[in-house]
C-alpha positions as CSV (number, residue, x, y, z in Angstrom):
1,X,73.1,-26.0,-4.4
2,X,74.4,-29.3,-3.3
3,X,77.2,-27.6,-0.8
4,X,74.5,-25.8,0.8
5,X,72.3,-28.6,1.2
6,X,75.1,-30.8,2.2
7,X,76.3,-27.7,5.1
8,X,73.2,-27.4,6.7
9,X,72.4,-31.0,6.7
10,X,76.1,-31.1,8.5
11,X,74.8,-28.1,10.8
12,X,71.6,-30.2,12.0
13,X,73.4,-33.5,12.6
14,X,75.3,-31.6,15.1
15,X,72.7,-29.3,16.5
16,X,69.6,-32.1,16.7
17,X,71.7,-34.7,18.9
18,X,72.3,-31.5,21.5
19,X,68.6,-30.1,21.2
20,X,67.2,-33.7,21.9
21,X,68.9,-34.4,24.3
22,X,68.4,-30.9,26.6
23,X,64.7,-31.6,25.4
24,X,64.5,-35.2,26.9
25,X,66.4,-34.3,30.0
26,X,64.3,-31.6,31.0
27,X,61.2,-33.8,29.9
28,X,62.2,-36.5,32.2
29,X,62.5,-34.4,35.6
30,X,59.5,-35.1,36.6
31,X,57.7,-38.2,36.1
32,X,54.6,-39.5,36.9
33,X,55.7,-42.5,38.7
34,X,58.2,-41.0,40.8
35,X,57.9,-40.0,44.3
36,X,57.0,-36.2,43.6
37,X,57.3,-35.1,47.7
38,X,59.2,-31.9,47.8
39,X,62.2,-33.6,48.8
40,X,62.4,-36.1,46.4
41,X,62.2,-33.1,42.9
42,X,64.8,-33.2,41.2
43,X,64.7,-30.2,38.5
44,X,67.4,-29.7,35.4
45,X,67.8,-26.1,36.9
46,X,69.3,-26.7,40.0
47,X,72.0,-24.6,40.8
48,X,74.0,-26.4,42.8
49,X,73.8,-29.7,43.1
50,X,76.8,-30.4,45.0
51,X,75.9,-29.0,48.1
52,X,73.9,-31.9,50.1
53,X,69.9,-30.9,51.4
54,X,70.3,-30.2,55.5
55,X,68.6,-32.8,57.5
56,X,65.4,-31.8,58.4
57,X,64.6,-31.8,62.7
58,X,62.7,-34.1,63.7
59,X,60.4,-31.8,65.0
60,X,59.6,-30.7,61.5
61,X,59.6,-33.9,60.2
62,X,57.1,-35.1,62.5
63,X,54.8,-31.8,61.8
64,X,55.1,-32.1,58.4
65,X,54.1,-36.2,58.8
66,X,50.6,-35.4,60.7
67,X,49.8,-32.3,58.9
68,X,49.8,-34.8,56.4
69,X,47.6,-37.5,58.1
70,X,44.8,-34.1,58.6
71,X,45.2,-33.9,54.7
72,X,44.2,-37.3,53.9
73,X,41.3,-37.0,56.4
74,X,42.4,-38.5,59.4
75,X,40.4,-36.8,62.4
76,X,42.1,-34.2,64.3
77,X,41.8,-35.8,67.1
78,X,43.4,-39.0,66.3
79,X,46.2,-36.8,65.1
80,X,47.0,-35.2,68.4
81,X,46.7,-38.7,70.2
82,X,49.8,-39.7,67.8
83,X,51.1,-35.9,68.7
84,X,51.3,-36.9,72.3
85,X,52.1,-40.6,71.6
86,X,55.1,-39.4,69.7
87,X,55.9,-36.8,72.4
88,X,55.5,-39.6,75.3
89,X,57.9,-41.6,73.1
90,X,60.4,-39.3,72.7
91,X,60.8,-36.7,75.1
92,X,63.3,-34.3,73.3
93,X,60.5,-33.3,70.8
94,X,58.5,-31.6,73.8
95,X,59.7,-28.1,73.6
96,X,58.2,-28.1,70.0
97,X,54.9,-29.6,71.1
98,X,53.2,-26.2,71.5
99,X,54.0,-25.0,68.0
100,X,53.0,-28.5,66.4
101,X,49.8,-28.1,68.4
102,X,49.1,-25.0,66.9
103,X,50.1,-25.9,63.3
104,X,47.2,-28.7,63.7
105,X,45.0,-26.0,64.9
106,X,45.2,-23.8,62.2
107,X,45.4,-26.7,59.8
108,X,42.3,-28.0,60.9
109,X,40.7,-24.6,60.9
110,X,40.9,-24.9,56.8
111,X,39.6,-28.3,56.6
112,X,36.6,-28.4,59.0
113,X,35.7,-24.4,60.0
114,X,36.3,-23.1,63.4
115,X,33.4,-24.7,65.2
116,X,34.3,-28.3,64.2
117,X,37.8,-27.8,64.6
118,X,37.4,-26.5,67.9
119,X,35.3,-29.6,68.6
120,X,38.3,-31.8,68.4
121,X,40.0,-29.9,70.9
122,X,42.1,-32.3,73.7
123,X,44.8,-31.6,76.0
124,X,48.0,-32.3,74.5
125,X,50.3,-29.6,74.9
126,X,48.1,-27.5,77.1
127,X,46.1,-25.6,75.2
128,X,48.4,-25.2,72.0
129,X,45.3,-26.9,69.3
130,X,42.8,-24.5,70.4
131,X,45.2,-21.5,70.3
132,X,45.8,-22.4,66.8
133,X,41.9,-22.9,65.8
134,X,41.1,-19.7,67.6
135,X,43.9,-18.2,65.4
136,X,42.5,-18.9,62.4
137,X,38.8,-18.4,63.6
């Protein structure tokens, strides 16, 4: 009876060091102090992890940043005034102007309605904002 007891406590001293360990690195992936932006998750399933993220354009960089300032309530319309500030800074970024424009639009369509989105309408990028409210609306 001994041997038996003896084998599996052999077995577990090998198998619990392994099972903890999976078990705290898959617990520690995401933690509530860390920067939890998309781009910043780190899971335990990745695939492969030697192949470095692409750099993102600034164009989506700077969509994704005020789509973000219309998410934390910043007015529309303050938004496309740093759309067109951003534009006037850097000229290469006007080509994409018309499809940020529209990505406001349509964001701002889910926040405020159609009515009070359209009310925030101003005249960056042509037309391109109320394109994207009328879009949605």
């Amino acid at each position: 009876m001994t041997h038996t007891a003896r084998r599996i406590g052999r077995s577990l001293a090998l198998v619990l060091p392994v099972v903890m360990v999976l078990s705290g690195t898959l617990a520690v992936t995401m933690v509530p102090w860390a920067d939890n932006t998309p781009a910043q998750i780190l899971t335990a399933s990745a695939e492969d992890v030697s192949v470095p993220a692409k750099p993102r354009a600034p164009h989506e960089l700077l969509r994704d940043k005020l789509l973000g300032e219309l998410k934390r309530g910043d007015r529309p319309s303050d938004v496309l005034t740093h759309l067109q500030q951003e534009v006037d800074r850097r000229p290469s970024l006007t080509e994409h102007c018309v499809g940020i424009a529209r990505a406001l639009g349509r964001a701002a369509v889910d926040t405020y309605g159609p009515t009070k989105a359209q009310s925030f309408a101003r005249p960056v990028c042509d037309t391109s904002y109320a394109s994207g409210v009328a879009s949605m609306g």
